[in-house]
N, C-alpha and C positions, 0 to 999 in steps of 0.2 A: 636450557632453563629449567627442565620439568628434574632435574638431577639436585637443582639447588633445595635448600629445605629451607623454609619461610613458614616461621608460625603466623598466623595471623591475630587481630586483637582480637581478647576475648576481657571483658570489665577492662578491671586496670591491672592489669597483668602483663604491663608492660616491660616491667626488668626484668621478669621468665623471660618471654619473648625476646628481648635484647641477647640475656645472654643465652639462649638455643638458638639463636640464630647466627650470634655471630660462633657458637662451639659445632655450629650445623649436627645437629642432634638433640633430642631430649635427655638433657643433660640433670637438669632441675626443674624441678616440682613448686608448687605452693607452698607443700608444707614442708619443704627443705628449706627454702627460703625463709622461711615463718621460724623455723629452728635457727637457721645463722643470725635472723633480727632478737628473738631471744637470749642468745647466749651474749649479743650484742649486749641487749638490756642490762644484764646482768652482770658484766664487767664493770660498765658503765654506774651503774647503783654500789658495786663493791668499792670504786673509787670514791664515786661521794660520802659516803658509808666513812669512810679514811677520817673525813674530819668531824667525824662526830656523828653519831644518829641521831641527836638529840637536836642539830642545828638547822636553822631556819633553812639553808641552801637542801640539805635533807630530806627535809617534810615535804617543800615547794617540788623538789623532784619528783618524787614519790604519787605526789596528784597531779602531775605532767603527763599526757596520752608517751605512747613509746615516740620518741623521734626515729626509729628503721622501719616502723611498718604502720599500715593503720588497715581496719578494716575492709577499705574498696581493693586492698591487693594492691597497694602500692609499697616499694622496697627503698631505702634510700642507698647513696652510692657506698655507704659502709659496705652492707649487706651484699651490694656488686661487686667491690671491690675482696671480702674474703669469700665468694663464693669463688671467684677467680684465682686466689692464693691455691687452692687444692690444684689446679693443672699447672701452676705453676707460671701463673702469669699475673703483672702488676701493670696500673695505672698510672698514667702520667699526665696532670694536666694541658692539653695543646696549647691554650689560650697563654698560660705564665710567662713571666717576662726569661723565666730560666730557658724554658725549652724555644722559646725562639729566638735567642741567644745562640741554639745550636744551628741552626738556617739550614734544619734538616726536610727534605725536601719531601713533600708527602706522598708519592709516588712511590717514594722507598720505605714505606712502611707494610703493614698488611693490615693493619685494621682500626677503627678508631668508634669511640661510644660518644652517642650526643644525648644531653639533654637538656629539656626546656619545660620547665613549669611542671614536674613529676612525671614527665615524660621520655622514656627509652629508647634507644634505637640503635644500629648496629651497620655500621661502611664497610664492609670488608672488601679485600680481594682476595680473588678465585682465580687460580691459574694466573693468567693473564693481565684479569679484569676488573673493575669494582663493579659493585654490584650497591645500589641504596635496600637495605632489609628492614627499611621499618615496619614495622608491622601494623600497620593505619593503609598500606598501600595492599591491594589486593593481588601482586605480587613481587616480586625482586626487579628492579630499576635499573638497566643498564647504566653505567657512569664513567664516560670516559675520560684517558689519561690529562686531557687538556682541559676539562672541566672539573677536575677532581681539586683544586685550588681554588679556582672559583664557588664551587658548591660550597668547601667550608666556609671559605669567606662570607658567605652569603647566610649562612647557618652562623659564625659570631655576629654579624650587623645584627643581626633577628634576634640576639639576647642570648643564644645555647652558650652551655658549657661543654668542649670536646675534650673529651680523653683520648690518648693514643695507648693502644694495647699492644704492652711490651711482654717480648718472649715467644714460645714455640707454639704454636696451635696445635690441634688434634688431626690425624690424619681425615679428610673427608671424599669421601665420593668425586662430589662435583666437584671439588679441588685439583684433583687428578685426572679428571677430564677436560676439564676447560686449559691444562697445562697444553692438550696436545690440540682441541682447536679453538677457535675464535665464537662467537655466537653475534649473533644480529638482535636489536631488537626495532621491530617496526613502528610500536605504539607506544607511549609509554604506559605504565600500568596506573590505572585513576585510585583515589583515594574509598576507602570502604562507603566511607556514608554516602558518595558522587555514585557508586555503583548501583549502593541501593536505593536510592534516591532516581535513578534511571530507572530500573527495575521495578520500583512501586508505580513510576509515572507509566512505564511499559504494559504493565497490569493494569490499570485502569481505563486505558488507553483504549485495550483488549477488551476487557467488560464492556464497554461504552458501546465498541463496535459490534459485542455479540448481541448485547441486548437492542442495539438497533433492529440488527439482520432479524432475530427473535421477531420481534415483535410485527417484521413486512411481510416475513414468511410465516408467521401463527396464524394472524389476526386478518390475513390478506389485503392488508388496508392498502393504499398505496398514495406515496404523500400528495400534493395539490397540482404538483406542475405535471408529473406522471400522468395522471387522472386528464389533464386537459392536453396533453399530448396523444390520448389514447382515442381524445373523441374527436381531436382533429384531425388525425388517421379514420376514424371511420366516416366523418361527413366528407374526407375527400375522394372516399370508395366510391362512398355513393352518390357524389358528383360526377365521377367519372363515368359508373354503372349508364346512369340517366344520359348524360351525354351521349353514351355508344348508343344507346338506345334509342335515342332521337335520330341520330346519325342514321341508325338501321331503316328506321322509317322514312326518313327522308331519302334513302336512297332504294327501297319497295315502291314508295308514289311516283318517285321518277321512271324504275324500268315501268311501270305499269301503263305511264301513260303515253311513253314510247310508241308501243303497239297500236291503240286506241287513235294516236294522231299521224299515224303513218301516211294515212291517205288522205288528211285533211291539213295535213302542212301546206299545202299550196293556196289553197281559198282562206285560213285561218292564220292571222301572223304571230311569231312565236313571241314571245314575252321575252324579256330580258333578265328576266330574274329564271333561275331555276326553279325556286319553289311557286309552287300553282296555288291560289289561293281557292275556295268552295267557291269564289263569283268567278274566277272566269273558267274553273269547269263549267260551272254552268251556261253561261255566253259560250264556250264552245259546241257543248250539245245542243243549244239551240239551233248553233248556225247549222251542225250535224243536220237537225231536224228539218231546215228550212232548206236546204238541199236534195232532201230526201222526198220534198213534197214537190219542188220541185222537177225533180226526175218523175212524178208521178204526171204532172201535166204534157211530159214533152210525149210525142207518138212514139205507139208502143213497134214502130220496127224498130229503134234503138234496145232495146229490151231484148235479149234471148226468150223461145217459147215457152209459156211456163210447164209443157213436158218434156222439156228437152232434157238430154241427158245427165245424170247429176254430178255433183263434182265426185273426185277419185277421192280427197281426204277433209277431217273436219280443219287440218293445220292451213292447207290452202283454203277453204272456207272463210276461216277466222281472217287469214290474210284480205282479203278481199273485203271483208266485212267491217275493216280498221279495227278487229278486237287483237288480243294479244294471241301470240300462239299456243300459251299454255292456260288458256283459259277456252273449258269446252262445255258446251250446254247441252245436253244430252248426247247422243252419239254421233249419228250423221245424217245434215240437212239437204233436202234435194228441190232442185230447182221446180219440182211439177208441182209445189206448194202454190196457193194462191199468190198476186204478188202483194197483197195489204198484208198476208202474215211475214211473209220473207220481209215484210219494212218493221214489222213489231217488234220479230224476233232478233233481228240488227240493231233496235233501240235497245232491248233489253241486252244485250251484251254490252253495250256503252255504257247505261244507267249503270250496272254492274260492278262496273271500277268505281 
């Protein structure tokens, strides 16, 4: 496809483009064309001229804009028709009742010109193939054999006039390549204004999205749902924080009081809940207390001397004393203490936790 040569529209510069496209070359210019609409004019005025200069048909001429060309770069099919006389090719109306009379089959042609409302365009085949070369498409249109009847068909319902170009064309490039292969086309090629009309909406599209990004990455604002997803990620850190932290303490109170009630499990009954509330530590060091005063009325043979020998460590100390084991109150306590302090100093390890 990149072999074929497709002008594309440029004004109205459509019968250039019609015929370089279908000569597949830049063959003619504006102001070629602008030359053969001229000399047009002027044969044209030599024959009105014929009957007279002086006559009404004359003068009325003469203030008539040209009929081959007019300002925007539009050509009429004069003007196509002897630009095409110099390679030695003529037009044949397709639509007359003459030429389809001849029930020649368009497949055995090579090329044919349409137009509709000052508008150009160029069917040709290549090697093989047709090809659509308007130049309003942004590039050459596959057209196959079995659609090549139909398309025109479809091109007269719609009002065109089609010519069939009669004679030899010019050697081309993509002529002689597409002889020896076949080409695909996947997509068909969209219409210029359809392109750029995606193109412009693709641009703005573009701006919209940068000047968003701009503005969350400049300004670091960030929009309303962001912001309240970011503080509901942080109060549920610090739900969670709080909770470990609770959890930690509640489980420091519990090994603590493990120790503390080791020897007093049997006289004191345990609660059913895990957590100990400040009242019934308290009712249990009481009972602690009233035990301990207890053991002070009964006779002192129950009692070890109080010089007798002292314990070997503070961990078995503590043990005996229901404190924990890693809880130590100075270094090492010995039984030849009096016994009112050895009962203080056992309270004070309890009050402790």
């Amino acid at each position: 496809m990149e072999s074929i040569f497709h002008e594309k529209q440029e004004g109205s510069l459509c019968a250039q483009h019609c015929l370089n496209n279908l000569l597949q070359g830049e063959y003619f210019s504006p102001v070629e064309l602008s030359s053969i609409a001229h000399q047009l004019d002027e044969e044209e005025r030599m024959r009105m001229a014929e009957g007279g200069v002086t006559s009404e048909d004359y003068r009325t001429f003469l203030q008539q804009p040209s009929g081959n060309m007019d300002d925007s770069g539009f050509f009429s099919i004069q003007v196509i028709s002897n630009a095409l006389k110099v390679w030695g090719l003529e037009l044949i109306l397709f639509n007359s009742p003459e030429y389809q009379r001849l029930r020649i089959d368009p497949i055995n042609e090579r090329s044919f010109i349409c137009n509709y409302k000052e508008h150009w365009f160029t069917v040709r085949k290549l090697g093989k193939q047709w090809f659509n070369l308007n130049s309003l498409l942004t590039g050459p249109e596959l057209i196959s054999d079995t659609y090549l009847a139909l398309f025109l068909a479809q091109l007269q319902q719609e009002g065109y006039s089609i010519f069939v170009v009669k004679g030899d064309l010019p050697d081309c490039e993509a002529d002689q390549l597409l002889q020896m292969i076949r080409v695909q086309q996947m997509h068909r090629p969209k219409l210029i204004g359809e392109e750029l009309a995606q193109l412009k909406e693709q641009r703005v599209q573009k701006t919209d999205l940068e000047q968003a990004v701009e503005i969350n990455d400049g300004s670091g604002v960030l929009d309303e749902d962001e912001e309240d997803l970011q503080r509901a990620l942080a109060l549920s850190r610090q739900q969670i924080d709080m909770e470990d932290e609770e959890a930690d303490l509640r489980r420091a109170i519990q090994l603590s009081m493990q120790g503390s009630s080791r020897n007093t499990s049997q006289d004191i009954p345990q609660t059913s809940s895990t957590q100990l509330t400040s009242e019934e530590l308290r009712k249990r060091r009481e009972a602690y207390f009233e035990k301990q005063q207890q053991q002070q009325q009964d006779p002192p043979g129950q009692l070890s001397h109080p010089c007798e020998t002292p314990t070997t460590s503070p961990e078995a100390l503590g043990s005996d004393l229901g404190t924990p084991p890693n809880v130590h109150h100075g270094h090492y306590l010995t039984l030849c203490l009096p016994h009112r302090l050895y009962v203080v100093l056992a309270l004070q390890a309890v009050f402790s936790l």
